[in-house]
Structures are given as C-alpha cells and as structure tokens.
DRENPA-3360 file (N, C-alpha, C; in nm, 2 decimals, always signed):
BEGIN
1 = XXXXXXXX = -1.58/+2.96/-2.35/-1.52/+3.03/-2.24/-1.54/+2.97/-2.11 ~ -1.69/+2.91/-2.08/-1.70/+2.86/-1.99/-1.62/+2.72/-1.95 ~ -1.56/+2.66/-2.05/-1.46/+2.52/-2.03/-1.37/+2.59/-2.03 ~ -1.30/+2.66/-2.06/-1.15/+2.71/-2.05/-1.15/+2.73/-1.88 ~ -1.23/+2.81/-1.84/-1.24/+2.88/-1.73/-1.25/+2.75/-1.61 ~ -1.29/+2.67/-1.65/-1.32/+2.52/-1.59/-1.20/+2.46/-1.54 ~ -1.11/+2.43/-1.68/-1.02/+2.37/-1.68/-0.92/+2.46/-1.65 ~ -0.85/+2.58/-1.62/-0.78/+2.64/-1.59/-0.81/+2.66/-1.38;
9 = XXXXXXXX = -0.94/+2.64/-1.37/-0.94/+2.60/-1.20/-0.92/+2.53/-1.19 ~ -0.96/+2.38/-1.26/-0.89/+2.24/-1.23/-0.70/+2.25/-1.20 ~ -0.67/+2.30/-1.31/-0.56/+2.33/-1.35/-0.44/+2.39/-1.26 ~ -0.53/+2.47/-1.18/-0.49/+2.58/-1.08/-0.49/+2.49/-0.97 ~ -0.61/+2.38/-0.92/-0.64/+2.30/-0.78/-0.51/+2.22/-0.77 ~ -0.51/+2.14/-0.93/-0.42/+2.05/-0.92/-0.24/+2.12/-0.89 ~ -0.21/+2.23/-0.92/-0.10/+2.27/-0.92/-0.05/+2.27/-0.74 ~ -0.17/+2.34/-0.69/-0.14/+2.40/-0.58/-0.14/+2.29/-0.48;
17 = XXXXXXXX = -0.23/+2.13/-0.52/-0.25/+2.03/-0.46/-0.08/+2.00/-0.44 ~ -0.03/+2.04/-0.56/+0.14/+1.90/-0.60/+0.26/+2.01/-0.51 ~ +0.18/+2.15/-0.53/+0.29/+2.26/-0.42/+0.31/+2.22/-0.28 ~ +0.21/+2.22/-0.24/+0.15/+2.19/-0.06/+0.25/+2.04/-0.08 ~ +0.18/+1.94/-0.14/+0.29/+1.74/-0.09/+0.50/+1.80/-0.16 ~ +0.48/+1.94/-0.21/+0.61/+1.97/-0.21/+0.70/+2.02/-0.11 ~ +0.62/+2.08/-0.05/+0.66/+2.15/+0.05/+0.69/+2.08/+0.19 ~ +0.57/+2.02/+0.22/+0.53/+1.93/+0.31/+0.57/+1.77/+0.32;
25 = XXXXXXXX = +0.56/+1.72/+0.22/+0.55/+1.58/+0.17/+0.41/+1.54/+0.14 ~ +0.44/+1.40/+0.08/+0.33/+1.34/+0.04/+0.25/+1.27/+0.17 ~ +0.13/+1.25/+0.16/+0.05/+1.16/+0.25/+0.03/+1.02/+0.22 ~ +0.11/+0.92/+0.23/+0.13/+0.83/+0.12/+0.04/+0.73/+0.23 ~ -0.08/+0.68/+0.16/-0.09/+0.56/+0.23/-0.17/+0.43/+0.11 ~ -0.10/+0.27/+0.20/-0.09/+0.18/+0.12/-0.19/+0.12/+0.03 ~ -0.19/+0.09/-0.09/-0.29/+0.06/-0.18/-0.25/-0.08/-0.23 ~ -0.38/-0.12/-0.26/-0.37/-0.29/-0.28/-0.40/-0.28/-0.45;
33 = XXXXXXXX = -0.39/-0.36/-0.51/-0.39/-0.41/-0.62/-0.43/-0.58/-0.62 ~ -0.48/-0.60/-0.73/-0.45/-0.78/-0.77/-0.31/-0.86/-0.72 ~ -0.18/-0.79/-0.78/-0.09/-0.81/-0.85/+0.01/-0.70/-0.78 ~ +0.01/-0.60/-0.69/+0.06/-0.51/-0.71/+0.04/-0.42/-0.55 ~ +0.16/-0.44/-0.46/+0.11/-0.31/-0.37/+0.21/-0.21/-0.38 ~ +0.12/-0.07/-0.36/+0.20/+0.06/-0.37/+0.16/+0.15/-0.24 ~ +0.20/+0.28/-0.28/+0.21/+0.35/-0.18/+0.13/+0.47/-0.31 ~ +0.00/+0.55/-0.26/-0.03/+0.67/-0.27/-0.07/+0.76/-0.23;
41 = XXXXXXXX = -0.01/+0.91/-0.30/-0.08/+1.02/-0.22/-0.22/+1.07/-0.24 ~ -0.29/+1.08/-0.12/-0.46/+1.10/-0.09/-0.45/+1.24/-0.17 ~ -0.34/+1.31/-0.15/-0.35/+1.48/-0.19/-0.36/+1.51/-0.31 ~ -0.21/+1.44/-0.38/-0.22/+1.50/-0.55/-0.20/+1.34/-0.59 ~ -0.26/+1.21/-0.56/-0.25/+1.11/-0.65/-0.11/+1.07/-0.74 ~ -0.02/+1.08/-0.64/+0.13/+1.04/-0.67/+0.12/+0.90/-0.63 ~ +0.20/+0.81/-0.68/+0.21/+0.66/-0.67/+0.34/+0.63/-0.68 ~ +0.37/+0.53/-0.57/+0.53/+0.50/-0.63/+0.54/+0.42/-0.69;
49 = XXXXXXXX = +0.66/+0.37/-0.73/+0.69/+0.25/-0.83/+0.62/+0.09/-0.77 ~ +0.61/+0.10/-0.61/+0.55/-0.03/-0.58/+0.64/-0.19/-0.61 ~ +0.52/-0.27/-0.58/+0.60/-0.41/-0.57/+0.51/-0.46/-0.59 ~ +0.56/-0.61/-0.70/+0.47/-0.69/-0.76/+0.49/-0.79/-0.62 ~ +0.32/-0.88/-0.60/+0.30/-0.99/-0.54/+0.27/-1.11/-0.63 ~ +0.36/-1.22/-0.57/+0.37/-1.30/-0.68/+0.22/-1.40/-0.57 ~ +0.23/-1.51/-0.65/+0.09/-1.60/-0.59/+0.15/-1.70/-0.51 ~ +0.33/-1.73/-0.51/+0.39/-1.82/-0.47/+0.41/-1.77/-0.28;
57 = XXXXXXXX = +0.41/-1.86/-0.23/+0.45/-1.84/-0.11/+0.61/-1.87/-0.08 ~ +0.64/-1.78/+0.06/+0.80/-1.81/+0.04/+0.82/-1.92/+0.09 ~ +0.99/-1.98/+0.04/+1.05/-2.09/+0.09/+1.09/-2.06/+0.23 ~ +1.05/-2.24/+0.31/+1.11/-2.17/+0.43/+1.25/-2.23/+0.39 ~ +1.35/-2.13/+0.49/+1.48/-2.18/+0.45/+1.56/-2.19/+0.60 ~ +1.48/-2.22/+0.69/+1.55/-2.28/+0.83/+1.44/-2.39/+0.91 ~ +1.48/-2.46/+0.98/+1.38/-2.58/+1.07/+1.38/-2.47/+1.20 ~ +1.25/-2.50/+1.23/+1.18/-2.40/+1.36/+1.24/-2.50/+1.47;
65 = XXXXXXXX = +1.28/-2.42/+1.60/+1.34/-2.48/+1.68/+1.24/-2.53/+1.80 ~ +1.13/-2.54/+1.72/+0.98/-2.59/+1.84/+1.01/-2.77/+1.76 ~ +0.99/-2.83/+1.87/+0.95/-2.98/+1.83/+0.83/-3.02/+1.89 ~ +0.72/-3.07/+1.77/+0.60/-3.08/+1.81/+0.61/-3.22/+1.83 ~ +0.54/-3.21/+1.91/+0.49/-3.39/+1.97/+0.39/-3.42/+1.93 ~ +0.28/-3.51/+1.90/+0.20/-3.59/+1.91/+0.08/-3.57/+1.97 ~ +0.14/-3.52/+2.11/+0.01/-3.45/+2.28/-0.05/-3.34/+2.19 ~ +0.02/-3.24/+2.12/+0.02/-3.10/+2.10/-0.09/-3.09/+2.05;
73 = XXXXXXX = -0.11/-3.14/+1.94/-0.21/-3.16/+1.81/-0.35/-3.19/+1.91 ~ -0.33/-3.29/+1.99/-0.45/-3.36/+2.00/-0.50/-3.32/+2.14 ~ -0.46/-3.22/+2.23/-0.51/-3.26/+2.36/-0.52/-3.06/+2.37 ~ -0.61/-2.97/+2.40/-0.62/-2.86/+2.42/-0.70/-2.84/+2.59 ~ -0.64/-2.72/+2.58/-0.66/-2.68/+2.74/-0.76/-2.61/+2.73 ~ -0.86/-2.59/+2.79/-0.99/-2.49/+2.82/-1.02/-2.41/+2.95 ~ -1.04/-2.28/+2.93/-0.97/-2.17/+3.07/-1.12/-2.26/+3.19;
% end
C-alpha cells in the first residue's frame, strides 16, 4: 500500500509538472552531449529532437576580404 501510494504522488507531481510547461511553456535550456545538442525542459524533462555535431569543421566557401601582409604576423603593438 505504501508503494502504490508512493507512486501515485510521483504520478500526480509528474502530471501537474507536464500541466503548468502546458499551460505556460516549457523552460527549455541548452544541453550538450558528445555527439548531440538539444534543448531541455528543467520542469518536466521534455527534450527536443536536437542536432547531431559532426567532428568536421565547416568548409569555408568565400576569401575574406582582409589581405594579410607579412608586417601583421610579426610586429605587435603594446598599450
């Protein structure tokens, strides 16, 4: 009786947790993974579908319109 009674308040916390991010919205904030960032809620532990991070870096796909000289690299200013 005593577990029923347990699990029926769990049961009850978690309902009323998923009511309130219904009503309201979710509190979604961003979670890291290995492999993987998402978005979840702190409230009732909703997650969304997310996005895989791959290990490649992107291609660049334009020339930057800075032309570095030679001076650049080698000579720094100090305040």
């Amino acid at each position: 009786m005593v577990k029923f009674a347990s699990y029926l308040a769990a049961h009850l916390m978690e309902s009323l947790r998923r009511l309130i991010c219904a009503i309201r919205g979710h509190e979604d904030y961003l979670q890291f993974e290995k492999n993987r960032v998402y978005l979840q809620c702190i409230s009732c532990g909703h997650e969304s579908p997310g996005w895989t991070v791959d290990a490649r870096r992107p291609v660049l796909r334009f020339q930057s319109r800075r032309v570095k000289t030679a001076s650049q690299g080698l000579m720094r200013k100090i305040a």
